[in-house]
C-alpha positions as CSV (number, residue, x, y, z in Angstrom):
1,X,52.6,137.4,80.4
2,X,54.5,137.7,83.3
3,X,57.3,135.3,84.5
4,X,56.6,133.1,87.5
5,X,56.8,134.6,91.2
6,X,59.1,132.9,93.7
7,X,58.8,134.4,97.3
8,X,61.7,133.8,99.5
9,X,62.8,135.1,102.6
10,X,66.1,134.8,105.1
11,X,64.6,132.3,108.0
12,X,64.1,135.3,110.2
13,X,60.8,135.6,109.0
14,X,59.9,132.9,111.4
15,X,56.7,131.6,109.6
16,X,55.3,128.0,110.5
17,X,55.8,125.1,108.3
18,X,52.3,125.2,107.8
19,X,52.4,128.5,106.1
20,X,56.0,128.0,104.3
21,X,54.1,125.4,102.9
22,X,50.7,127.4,102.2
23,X,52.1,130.1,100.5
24,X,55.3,128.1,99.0
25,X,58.0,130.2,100.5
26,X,61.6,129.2,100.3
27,X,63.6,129.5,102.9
28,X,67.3,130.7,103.3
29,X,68.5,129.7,106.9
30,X,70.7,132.1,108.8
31,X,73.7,130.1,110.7
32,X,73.5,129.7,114.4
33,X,76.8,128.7,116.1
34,X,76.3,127.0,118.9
35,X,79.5,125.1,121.5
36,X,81.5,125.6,118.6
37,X,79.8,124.3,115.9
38,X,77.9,125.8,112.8
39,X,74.1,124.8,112.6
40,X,71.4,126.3,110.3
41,X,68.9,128.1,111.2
42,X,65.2,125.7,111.7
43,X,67.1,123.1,110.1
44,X,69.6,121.2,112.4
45,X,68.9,123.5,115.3
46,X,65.5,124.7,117.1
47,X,65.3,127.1,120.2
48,X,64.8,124.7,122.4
49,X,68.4,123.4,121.6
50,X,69.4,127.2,122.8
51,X,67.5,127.3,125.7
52,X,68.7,123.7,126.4
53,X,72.6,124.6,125.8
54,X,72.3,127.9,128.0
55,X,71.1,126.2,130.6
56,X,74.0,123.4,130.3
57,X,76.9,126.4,129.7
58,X,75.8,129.8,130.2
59,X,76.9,130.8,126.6
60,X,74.2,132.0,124.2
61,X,74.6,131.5,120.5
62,X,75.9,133.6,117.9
63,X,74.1,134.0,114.6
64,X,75.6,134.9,111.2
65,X,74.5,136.0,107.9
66,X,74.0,133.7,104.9
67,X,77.3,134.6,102.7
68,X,77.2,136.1,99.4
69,X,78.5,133.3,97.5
70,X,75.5,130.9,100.0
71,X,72.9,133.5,98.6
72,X,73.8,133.8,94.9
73,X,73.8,130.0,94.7
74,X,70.2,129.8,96.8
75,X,68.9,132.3,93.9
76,X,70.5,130.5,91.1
77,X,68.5,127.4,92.1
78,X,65.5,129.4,92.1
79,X,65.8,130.9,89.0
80,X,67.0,127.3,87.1
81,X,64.1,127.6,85.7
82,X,63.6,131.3,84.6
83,X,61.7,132.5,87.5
84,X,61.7,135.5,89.1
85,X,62.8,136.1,92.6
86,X,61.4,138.5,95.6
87,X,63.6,137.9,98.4
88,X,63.0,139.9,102.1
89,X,65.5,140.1,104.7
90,X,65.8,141.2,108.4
91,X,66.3,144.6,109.1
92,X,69.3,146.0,107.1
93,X,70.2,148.2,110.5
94,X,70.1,144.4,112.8
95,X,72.2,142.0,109.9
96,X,74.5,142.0,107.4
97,X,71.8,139.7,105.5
98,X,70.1,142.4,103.4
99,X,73.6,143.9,102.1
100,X,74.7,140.6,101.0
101,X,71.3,139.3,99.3
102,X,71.6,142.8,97.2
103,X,75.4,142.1,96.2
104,X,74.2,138.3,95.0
105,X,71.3,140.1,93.3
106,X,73.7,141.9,91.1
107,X,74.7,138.7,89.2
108,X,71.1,138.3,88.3
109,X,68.3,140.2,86.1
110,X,64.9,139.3,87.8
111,X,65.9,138.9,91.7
112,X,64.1,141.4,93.5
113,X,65.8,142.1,97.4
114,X,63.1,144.2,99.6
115,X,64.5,144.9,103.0
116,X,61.4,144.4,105.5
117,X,62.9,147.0,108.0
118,X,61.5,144.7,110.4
119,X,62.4,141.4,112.3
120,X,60.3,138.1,113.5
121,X,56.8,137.8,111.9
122,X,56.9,141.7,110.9
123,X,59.0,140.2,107.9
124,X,56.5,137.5,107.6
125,X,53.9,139.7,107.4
126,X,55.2,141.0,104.0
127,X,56.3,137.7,103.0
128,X,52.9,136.7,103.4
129,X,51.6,139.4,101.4
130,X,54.1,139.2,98.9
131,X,52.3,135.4,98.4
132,X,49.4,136.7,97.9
133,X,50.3,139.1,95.2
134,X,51.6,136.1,93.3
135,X,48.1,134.9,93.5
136,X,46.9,137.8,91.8
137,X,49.0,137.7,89.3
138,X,51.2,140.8,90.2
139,X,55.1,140.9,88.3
140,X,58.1,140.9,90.8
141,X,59.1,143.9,90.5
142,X,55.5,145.0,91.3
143,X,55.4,142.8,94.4
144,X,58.9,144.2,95.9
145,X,57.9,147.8,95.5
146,X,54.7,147.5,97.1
147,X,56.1,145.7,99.7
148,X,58.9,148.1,100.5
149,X,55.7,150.9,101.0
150,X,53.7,148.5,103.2
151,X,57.0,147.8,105.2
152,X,56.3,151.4,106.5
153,X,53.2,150.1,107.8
154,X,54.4,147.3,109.9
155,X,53.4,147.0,113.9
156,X,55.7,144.9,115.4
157,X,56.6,144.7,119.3
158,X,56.9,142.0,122.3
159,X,56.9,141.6,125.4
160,X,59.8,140.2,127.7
161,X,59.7,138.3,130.6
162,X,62.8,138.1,131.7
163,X,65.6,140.5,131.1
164,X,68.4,137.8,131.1
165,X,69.3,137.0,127.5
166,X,69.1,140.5,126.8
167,X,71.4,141.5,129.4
168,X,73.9,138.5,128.2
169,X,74.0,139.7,125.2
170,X,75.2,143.3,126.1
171,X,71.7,144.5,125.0
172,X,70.4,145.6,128.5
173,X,72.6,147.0,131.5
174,X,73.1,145.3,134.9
175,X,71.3,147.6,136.4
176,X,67.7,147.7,134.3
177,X,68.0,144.1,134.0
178,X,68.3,144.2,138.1
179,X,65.3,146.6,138.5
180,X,63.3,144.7,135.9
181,X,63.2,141.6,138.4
182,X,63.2,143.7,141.3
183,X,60.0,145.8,140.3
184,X,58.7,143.4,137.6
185,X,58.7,145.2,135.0
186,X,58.3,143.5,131.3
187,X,59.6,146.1,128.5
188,X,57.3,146.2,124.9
189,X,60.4,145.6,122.8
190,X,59.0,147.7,119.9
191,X,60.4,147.8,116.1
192,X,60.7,151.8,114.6
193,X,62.8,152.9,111.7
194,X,64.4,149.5,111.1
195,X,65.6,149.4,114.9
196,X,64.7,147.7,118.3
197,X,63.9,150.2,120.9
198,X,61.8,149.9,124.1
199,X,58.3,151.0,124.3
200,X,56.0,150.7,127.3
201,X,57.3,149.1,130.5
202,X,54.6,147.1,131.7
203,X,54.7,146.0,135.3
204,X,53.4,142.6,137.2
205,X,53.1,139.4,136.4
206,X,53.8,138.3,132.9
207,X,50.3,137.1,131.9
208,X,48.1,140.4,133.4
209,X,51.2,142.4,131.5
210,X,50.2,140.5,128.5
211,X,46.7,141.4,129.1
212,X,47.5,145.2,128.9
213,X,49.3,144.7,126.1
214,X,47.0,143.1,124.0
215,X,44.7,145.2,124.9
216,X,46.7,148.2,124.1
217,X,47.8,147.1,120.3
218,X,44.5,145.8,119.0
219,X,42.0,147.1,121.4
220,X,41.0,149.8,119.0
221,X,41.2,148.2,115.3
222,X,40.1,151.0,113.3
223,X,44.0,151.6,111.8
224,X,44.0,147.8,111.7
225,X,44.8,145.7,108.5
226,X,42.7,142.5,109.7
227,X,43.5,140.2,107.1
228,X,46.4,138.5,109.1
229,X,47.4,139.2,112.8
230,X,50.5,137.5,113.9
231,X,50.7,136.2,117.4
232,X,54.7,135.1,117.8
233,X,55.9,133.6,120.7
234,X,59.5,132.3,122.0
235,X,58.8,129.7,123.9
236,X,55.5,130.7,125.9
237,X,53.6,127.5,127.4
238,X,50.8,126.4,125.9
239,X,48.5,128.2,128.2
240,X,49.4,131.5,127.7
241,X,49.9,131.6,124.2
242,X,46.3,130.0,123.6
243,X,44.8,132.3,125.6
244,X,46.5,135.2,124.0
245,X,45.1,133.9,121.0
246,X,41.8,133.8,122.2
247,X,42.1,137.4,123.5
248,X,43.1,138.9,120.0
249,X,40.4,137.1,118.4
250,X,38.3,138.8,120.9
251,X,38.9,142.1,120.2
252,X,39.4,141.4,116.4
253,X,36.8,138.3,115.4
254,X,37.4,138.9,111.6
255,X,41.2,138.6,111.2
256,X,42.9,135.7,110.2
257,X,45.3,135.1,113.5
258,X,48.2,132.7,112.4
259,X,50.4,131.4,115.9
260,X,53.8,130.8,115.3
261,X,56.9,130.2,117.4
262,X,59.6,132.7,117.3
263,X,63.1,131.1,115.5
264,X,66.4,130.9,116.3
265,X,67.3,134.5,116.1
266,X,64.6,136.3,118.2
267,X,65.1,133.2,120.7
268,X,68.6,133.8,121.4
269,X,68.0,137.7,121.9
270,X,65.3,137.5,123.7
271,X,64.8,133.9,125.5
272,X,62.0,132.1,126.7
273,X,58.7,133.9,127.3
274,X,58.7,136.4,125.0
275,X,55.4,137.4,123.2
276,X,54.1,139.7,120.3
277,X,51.0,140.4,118.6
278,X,52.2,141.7,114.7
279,X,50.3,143.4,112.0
280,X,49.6,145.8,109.8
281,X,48.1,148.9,110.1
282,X,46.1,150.7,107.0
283,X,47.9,153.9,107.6
């Protein structure tokens, strides 16, 4: 008989409370240091208190890392009881968070550390997944090798707005963020090989570039894995996130589309109006 199954997951995996809740996922909050002090991660601070200080200051956040001796004390909570543990983390090329989950791992014989080579709801996708292998039953170890395979088969891009907090935080040059607002162009911020890089440049208003875009990733469905589409936002009003919604179920009426809002991490990288449409793809 196998042991029982916790799922956990560093809070970049940016899932609701509704489907933390759902599918029993614990959370380990990254920090986010903000005017000088130390908050964690959907717990004392929200994106909205980001986009709020930025606007005060000027100064985006910094985010940091859960620390080894934070980690090995969040899994020996969760295995008081002798469960086992699969744990996913950011991308191991974009934190420190994977390497230090594997080092507290060492002090313990059924934690199980998948790195999802992804960010956002990419990682949330497998966390997700990961649940429902619980569900049927599946051992740990099981879960995190078939989840390190279906990491390869994460789709996981956005679309940016506005080039500013990517250009603050040295991740854009003066000049493309310049001739993004001259020409209106909105990059597809895409996710390959465990690394941001930018895809298409869409160009126009933000809303007909979302359009395209939508169109674009799940026009075609056939390589599609509809079980669970992830439309992520950062911010987005309500308007143009619903209807983005509504044009993913459009083009793909079977899948399970779960809304969520981007966390602290994707926020401060990226800023407000940011948008992505995540999934899976069968090959």
């Amino acid at each position: 008989m196998n042991k029982n199954v916790v799922i956990a997951s560093d809070s970049t995996c940016d899932l609701s409370p509704e489907l933390i809740e759902r599918y029993g996922v614990k959370i380990m909050p990254l920090t986010v240091t903000l005017g000088g002090k130390q908050y964690k991660d959907g717990i004392d601070v929200d994106p909205d208190a980001i986009y709020k200080h930025y606007e005060e200051t000027g100064e985006l956040p910094k985010t940091s890392a859960p620390n080894i001796a934070e980690i090995t004390n969040f899994f020996a909570e969760l295995t008081a009881e002798g469960s086992a543990v699969v744990y996913f983390t950011i991308s191991s090329e974009m934190s420190s968070s994977n390497n230090n989950a594997r080092l507290a791992a060492n002090n313990f014989e059924d934690v199980y550390v998948v790195d999802s080579r992804n960010l956002s709801t990419g990682n949330g996708l497998l966390v997700v997944s990961a649940a429902e292998m619980v569900a049927e039953g599946k051992a740990a170890k099981d879960i995190a090798e078939e989840c390190k395979e279906l990491a390869k088969r994460v789709d996981a891009s956005f679309i940016i707005d506005d080039l500013e907090f990517l250009h603050k935080g040295g991740r854009c040059s003066s000049v493309a963020a310049l001739g993004g607002l001259l020409l209106q162009i909105k990059p597809c911020i895409i996710v390959k090989d465990g690394k941001m890089g930018v895809g298409k440049k869409y160009r126009g208003k933000f809303t007909r570039c979302l359009g395209k875009y939508i169109e674009d990733k799940v026009g075609d469905t056939s390589n599609i894995d509809l079980k669970h589409i992830f439309v992520t936002h950062a911010g987005c009003d309500e308007e143009i996130y619903k209807d983005c919604v509504e044009k993913v179920k459009a083009f793909a009426p079977e899948a399970e589309i779960f809304l969520t809002r981007a966390g602290c991490t994707i926020s401060s990288h990226c800023g407000r109006n940011t948008l992505g449409v995540l999934f899976i793809r069968k090959s």
